[in-house]
C-alpha positions as CSV (number, residue, x, y, z in Angstrom):
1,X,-51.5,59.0,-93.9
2,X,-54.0,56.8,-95.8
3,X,-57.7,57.5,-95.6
4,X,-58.2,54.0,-93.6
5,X,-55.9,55.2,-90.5
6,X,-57.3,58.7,-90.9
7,X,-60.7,57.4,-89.9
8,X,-60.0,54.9,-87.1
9,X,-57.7,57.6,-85.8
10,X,-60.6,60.2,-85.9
11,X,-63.0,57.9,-84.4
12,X,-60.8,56.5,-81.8
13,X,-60.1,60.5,-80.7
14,X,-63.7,60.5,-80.4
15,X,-64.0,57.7,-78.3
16,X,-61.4,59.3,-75.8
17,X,-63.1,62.6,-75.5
18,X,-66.5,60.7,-74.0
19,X,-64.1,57.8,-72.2
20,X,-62.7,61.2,-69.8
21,X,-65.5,63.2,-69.7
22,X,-68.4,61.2,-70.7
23,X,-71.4,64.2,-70.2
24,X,-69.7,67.3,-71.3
25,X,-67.3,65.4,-74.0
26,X,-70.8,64.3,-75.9
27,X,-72.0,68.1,-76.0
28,X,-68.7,69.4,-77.0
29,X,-68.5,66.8,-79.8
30,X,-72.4,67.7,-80.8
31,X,-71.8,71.2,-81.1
32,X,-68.6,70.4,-82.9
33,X,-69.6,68.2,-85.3
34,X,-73.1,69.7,-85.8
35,X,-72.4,72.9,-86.2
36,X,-69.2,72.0,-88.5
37,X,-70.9,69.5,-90.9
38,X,-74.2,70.2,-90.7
39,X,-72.9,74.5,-91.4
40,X,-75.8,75.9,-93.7
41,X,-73.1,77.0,-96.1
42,X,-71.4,73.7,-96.3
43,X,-74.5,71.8,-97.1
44,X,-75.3,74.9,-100.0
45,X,-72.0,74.3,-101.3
46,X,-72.0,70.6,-101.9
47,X,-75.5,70.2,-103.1
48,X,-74.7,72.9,-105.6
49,X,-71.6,70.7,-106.6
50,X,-73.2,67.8,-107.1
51,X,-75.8,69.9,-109.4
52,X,-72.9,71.1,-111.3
53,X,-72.0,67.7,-111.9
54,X,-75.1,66.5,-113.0
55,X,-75.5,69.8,-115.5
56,X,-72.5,69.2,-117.2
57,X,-73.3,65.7,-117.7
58,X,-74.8,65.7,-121.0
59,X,-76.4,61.9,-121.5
60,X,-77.5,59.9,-118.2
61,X,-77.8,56.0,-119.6
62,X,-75.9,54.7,-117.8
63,X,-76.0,55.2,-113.5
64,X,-74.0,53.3,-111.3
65,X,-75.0,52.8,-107.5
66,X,-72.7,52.2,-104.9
67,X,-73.4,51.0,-100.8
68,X,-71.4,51.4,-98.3
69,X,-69.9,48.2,-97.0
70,X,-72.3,46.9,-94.5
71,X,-75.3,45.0,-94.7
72,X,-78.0,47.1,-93.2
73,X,-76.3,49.7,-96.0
74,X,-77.1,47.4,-99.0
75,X,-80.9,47.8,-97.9
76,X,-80.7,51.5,-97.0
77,X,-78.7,53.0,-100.6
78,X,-81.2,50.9,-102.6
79,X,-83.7,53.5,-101.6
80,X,-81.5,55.4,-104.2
81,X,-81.6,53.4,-106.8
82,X,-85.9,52.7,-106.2
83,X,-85.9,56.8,-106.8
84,X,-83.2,56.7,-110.1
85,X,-85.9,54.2,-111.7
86,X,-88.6,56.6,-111.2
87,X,-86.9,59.7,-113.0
88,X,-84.8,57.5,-115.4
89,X,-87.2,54.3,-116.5
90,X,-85.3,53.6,-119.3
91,X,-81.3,54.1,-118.0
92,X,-79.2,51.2,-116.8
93,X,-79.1,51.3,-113.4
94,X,-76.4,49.0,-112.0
95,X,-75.8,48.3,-108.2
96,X,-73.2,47.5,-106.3
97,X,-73.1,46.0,-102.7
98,X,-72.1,43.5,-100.2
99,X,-71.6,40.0,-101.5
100,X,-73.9,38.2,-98.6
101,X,-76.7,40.6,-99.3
102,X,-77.0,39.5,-103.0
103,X,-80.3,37.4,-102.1
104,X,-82.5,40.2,-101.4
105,X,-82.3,41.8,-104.6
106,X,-83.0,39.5,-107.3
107,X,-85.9,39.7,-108.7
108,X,-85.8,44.0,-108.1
109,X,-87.4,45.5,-111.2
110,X,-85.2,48.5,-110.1
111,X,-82.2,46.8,-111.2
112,X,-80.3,46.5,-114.6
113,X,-77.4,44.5,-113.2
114,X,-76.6,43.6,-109.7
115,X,-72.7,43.7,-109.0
116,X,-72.3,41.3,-105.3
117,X,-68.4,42.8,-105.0
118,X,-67.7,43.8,-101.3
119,X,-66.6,41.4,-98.8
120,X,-64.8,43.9,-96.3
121,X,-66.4,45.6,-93.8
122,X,-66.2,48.6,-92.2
123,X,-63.5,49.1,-94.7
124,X,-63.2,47.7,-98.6
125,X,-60.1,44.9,-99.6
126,X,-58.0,46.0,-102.2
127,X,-59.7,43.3,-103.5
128,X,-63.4,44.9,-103.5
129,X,-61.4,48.2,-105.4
130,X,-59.9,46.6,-107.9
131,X,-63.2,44.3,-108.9
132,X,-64.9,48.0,-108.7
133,X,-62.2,49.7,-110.6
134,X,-62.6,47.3,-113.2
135,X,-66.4,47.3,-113.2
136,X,-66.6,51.4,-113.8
137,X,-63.5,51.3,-116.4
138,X,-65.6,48.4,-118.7
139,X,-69.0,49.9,-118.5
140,X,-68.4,53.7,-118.9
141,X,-70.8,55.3,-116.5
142,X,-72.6,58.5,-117.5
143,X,-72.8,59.0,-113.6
144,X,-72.0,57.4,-110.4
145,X,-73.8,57.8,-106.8
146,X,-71.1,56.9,-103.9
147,X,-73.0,55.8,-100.6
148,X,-69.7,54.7,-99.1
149,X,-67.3,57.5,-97.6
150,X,-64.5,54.6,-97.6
151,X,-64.5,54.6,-101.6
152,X,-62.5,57.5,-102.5
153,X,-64.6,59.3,-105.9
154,X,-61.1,59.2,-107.6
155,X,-61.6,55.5,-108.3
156,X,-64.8,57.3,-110.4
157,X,-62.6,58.9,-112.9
158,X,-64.3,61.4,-114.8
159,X,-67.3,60.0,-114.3
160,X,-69.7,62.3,-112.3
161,X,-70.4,61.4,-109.3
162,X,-72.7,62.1,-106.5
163,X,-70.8,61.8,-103.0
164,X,-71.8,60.5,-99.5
165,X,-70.6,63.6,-98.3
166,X,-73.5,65.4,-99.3
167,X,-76.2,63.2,-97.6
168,X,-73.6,62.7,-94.7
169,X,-73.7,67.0,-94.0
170,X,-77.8,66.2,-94.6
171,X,-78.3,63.9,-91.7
172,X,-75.6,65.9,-89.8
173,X,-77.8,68.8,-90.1
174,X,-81.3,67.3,-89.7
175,X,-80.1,66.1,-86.1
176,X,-80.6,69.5,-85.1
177,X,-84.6,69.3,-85.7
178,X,-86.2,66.2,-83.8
179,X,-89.3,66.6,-85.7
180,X,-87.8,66.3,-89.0
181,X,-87.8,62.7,-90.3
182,X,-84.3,61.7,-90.9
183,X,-83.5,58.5,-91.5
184,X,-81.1,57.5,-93.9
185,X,-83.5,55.0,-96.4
186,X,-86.0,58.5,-96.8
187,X,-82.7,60.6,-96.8
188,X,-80.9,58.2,-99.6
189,X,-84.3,58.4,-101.8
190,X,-85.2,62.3,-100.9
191,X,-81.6,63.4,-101.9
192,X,-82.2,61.7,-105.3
193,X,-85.4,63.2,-105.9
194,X,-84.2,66.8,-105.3
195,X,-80.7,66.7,-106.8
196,X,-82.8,65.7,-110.1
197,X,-85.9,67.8,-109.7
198,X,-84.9,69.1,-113.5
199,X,-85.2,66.1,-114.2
200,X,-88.4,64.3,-113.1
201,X,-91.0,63.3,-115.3
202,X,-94.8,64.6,-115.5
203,X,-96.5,62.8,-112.5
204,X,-93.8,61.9,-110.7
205,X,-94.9,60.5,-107.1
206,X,-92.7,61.8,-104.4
207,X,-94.2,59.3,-102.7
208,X,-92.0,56.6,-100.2
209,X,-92.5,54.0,-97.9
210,X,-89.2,52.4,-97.6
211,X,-87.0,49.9,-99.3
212,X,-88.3,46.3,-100.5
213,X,-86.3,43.1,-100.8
214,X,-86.9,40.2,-102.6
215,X,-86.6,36.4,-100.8
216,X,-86.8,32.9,-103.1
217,X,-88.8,30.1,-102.8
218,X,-85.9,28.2,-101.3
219,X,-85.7,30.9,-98.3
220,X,-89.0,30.5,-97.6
221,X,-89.1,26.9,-97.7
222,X,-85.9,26.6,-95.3
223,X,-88.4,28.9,-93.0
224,X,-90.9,26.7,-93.6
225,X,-89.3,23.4,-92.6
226,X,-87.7,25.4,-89.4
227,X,-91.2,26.6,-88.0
228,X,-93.0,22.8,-89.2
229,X,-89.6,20.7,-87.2
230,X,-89.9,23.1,-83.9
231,X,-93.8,22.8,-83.9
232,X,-94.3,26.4,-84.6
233,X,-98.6,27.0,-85.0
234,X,-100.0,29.7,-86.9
235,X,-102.6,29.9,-84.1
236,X,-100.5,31.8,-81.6
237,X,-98.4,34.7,-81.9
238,X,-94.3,34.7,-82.5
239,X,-91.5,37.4,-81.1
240,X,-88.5,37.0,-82.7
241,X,-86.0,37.9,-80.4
242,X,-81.8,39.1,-81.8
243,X,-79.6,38.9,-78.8
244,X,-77.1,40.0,-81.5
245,X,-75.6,43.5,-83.4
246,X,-72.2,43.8,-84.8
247,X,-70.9,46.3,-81.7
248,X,-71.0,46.0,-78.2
249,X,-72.4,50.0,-78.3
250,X,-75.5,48.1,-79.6
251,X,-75.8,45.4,-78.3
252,X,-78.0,45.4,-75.7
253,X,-76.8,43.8,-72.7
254,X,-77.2,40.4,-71.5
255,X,-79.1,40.9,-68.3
256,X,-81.7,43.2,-70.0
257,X,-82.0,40.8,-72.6
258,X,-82.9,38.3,-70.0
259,X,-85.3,40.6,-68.2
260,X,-87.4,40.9,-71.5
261,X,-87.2,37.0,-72.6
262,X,-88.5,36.5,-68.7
263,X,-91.5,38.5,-69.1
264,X,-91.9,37.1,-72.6
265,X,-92.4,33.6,-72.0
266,X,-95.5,34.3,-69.8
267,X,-97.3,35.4,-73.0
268,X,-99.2,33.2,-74.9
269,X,-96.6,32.8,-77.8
270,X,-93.6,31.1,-79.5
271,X,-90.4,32.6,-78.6
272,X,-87.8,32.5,-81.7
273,X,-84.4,33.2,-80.7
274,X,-81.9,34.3,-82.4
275,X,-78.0,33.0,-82.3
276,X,-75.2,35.3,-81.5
277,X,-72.5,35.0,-84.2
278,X,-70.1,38.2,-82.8
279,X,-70.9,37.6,-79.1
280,X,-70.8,33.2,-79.3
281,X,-73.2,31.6,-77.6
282,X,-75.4,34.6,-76.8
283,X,-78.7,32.1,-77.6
284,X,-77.5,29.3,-75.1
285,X,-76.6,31.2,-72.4
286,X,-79.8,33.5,-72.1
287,X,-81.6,30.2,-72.6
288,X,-79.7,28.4,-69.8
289,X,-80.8,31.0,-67.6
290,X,-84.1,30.9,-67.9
291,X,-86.4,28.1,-66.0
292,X,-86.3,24.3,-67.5
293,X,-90.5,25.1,-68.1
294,X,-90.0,28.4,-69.4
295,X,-87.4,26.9,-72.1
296,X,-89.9,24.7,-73.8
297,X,-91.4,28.1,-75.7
298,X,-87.8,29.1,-77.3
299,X,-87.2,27.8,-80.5
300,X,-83.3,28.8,-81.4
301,X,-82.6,29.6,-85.0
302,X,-79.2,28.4,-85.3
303,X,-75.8,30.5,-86.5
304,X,-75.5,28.5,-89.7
305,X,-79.1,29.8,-90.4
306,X,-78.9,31.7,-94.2
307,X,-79.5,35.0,-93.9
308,X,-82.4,34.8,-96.3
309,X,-84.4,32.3,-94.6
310,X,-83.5,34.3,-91.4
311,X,-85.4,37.1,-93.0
312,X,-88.3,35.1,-94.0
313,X,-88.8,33.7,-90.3
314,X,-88.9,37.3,-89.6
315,X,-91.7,38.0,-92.3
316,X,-93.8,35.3,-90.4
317,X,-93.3,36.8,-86.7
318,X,-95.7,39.5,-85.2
319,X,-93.2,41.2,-83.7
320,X,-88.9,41.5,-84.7
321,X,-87.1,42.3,-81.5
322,X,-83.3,43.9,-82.0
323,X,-80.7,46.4,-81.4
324,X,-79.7,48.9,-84.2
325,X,-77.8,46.1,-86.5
326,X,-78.3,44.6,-90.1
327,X,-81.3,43.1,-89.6
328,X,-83.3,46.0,-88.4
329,X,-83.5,46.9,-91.6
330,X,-84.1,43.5,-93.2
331,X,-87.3,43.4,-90.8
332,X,-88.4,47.2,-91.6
333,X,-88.3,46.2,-95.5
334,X,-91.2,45.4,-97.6
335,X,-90.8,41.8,-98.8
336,X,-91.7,40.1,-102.1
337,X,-91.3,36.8,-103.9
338,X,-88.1,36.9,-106.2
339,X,-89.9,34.3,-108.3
340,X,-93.5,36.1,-109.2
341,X,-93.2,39.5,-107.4
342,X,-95.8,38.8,-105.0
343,X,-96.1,40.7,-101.7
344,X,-95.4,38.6,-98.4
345,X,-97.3,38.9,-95.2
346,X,-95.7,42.0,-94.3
347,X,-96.8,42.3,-91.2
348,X,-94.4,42.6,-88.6
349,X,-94.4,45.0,-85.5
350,X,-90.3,45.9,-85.9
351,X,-89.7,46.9,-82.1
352,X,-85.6,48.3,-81.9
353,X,-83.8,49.3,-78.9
354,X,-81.3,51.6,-79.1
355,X,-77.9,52.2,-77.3
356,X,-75.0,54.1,-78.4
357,X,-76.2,54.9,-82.6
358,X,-78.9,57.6,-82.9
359,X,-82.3,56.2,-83.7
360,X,-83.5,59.3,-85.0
361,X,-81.2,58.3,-88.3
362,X,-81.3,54.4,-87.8
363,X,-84.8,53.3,-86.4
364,X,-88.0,53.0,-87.3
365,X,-91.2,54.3,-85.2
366,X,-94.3,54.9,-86.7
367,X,-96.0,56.6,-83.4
368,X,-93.2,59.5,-82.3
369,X,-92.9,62.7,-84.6
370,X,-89.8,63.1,-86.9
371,X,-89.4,59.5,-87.2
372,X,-89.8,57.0,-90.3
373,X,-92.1,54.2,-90.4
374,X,-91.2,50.6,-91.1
375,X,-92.6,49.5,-94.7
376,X,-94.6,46.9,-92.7
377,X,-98.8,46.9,-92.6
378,X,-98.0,46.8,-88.4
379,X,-96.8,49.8,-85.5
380,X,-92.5,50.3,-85.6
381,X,-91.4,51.8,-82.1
382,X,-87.8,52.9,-81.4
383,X,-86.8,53.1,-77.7
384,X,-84.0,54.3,-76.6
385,X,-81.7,53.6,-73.8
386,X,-80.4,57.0,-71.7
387,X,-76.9,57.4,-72.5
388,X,-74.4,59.9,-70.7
389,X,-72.3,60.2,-73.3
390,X,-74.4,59.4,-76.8
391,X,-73.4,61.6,-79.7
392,X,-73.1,62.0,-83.2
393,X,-69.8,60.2,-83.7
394,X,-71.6,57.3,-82.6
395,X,-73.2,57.1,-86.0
396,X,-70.4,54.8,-86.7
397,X,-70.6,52.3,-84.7
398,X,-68.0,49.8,-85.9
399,X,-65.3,52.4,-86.1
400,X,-65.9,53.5,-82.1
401,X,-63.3,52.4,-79.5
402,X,-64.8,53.5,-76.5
403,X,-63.4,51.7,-73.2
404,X,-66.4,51.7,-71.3
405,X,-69.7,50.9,-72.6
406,X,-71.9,53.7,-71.1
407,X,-75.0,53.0,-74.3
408,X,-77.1,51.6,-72.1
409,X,-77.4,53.0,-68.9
410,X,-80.9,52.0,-68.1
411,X,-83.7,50.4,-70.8
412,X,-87.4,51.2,-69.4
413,X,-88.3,47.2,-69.6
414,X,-91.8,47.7,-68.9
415,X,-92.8,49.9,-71.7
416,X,-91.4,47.5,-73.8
417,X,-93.2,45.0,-72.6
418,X,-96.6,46.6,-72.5
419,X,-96.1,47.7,-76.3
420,X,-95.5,43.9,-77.0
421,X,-98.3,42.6,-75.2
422,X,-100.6,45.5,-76.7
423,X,-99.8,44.6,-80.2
424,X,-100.0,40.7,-79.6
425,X,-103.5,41.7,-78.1
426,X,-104.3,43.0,-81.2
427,X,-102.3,40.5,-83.6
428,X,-105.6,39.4,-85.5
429,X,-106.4,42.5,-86.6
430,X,-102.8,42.9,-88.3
431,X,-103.1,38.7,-89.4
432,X,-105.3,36.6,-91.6
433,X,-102.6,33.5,-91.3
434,X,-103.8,29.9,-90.3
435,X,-100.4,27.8,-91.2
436,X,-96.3,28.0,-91.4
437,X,-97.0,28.1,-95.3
438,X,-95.7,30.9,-97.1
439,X,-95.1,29.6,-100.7
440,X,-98.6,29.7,-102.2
């Protein structure tokens, strides 16, 4: 049985367990899982493996980087790569990642060479191997760092390599202490940092805020023309609101979504909305069932909307509104100009709601203990729908086949609300903008 089917199968057994006993399954699966791949001894033995592998590598030039398979992951395992830089400054440091993400990373000074292979997703083609067979087999490697657990390290050769399965039995582990940040952008740079402790140079800052990505003067100017065409001001605040994730288990549900864009459109702001591109026509239904007056304050960004200028609307927003999908992390990175290096507004509140994934790993809160902040100059909040059966299978999110949808039992509306309309209060403290401009 290939690895492929092993993992659906796995997940899908999963999924059964909660479908039949929702409450008690979850626990049972916790304990499981927790105590199995987050064991003490497990995690010992793996992180003294992967410093056997780095010992007995006797040159490091050469470092190759590889994300899983998603988008969100391109942003997450480049926190890797920003620590690699600071203990290596003069190795080649390639990366490898998802094809659509390719935008956000040129112009990273982090970089040597940027390798755009993937196009699967949750699992590779055998197209994506054999274009990353061929990449390790031409460039020789002095060492490899695997984010994805659906790249078998075989494909590395002898090159050594440093395994997801180690920062997998980390965050397995760390779910046991909720004060204890553990999200997986600290987790991908943290595990770098102490694997090469031997290695680090005099001065070395320890120091991180999260991952940056880079967006071009086109993707801003797309932005720009949006916000100028749909009458967007600088004087008043923006929400950007996703109505869209990848997975129904986070995708939060249509009338709550409506609830919130109710209440919204009584502040004194622009509504962006986002388009649904799994669940079609997301946008237009929400906005049909709002009133004709209320309408007027929705701008929809349409579905054939690049991903890059996407990102930059978001940059210009005072608050990012979303479940636990790609663009979470797209909103919670730092963002520069790819053509001079210069810092954008950074300045979005990233507010995510949370369903069947634990947010403890995935979201962003700067105000509750054990989480990680957003790399933005404004407050992150994770909140977090009560779920019956939420466990820590449904860290995968894409691979879950769970029946019924239990992620979202309730969602406190109100809080959300009152943390939107506090921070939109307080939006000139956090802005200095008085256009749509953002290319200087």
């Amino acid at each position: 049985m290939n690895k492929k089917i092993q993992y659906k199968n796995f997940f899908h057994l999963t999924s059964i367990v909660t479908d039949f006993f929702p409450s008690s399954g979850a626990k049972m699966l916790d304990i499981i899982f927790k105590n199995l791949l987050g064991n003490k001894a497990l995690l010992f033995s793996l992180t003294n493996q992967a410093a056997w592998r780095i010992k007995r590598t006797k040159k490091i030039n050469r470092i190759l980087v590889v994300s899983d398979l998603n988008i969100g992951d391109a942003i997450i395992c480049s926190s890797g790569v920003t620590a690699l830089r600071k203990i290596f400054p003069q190795a080649e440091i390639d990366y490898v990642i998802k094809k659509s993400t390719k935008d956000f990373f040129n112009g990273n000074p982090d970089i040597s060479n940027l390798f755009p292979i993937f196009i699967g997703a949750p699992f590779p083609t055998e197209e994506d191997l054999l274009e990353l067979s061929l990449l390790i087999k031409n460039k020789k490697y002095d060492l490899a760092v695997n984010y994805s657990p659906m790249i078998d390290a075989k494909i590395y050769g002898k090159i050594s390599v440093i395994n997801y399965s180690l920062i997998t039995a980390q965050l397995v582990r760390n779910e046991k202490f909720a004060k204890t940040i553990n999200n997986i952008s600290y987790r991908a740079y943290h595990l770098i940092s102490d694997l090469f402790r031997n290695y680090l140079p005099s001065g070395f800052n320890d120091n991180f805020e999260g991952p940056s990505i880079y967006l071009s003067d086109e993707a801003l100017e797309t932005a720009n023309k949006f916000l100028i065409s749909n009458n967007v001001s600088g004087e008043i605040p923006v929400i950007m609101f996703n109505p869209e994730t990848s997975a129904k288990y986070t995708r939060i549900p249509f009338n709550f979504q409506l609830d919130l864009l109710k209440r919204f459109v009584g502040f004194n702001c622009t509504i962006l909305l986002g388009s649904g591109y799994v669940e079609k026509d997301i946008e237009q239904k929400l906005l049909l069932s709002l009133p004709a007056e209320s309408r007027k304050k929705i701008a929809i960004v349409p579905a054939g909307f690049k991903l890059d200028a996407y990102t930059a609307l978001i940059d210009y927003s005072d608050i990012y509104i979303t479940g636990d999908t790609g663009p979470l992390h797209l909103a919670a990175a730092r963002k520069y100009s790819s053509s001079d290096g210069t810092s954008l507004i950074n300045k979005t509140a990233v507010f995510s709601i949370f369903g069947g994934t634990p947010s403890h790993i995935y979201g962003f809160d700067s105000k509750t203990a054990g989480f990680f902040a957003a790399n933005q100059d404004a407050p992150s909040r994770a909140f977090i729908a009560p779920s019956p059966c939420r466990n820590i299978t449904c860290i995968n999110k894409l691979a879950k086949t769970c029946k019924t949808v239990r992620c979202f039992e309730s969602l406190d509306i109100d809080e959300i609300v009152s943390e939107s309309a506090n921070h939109l209060g307080n939006a000139r403290k956090y802005r200095r903008r008085n256009s749509t401009s953002f290319v200087k």
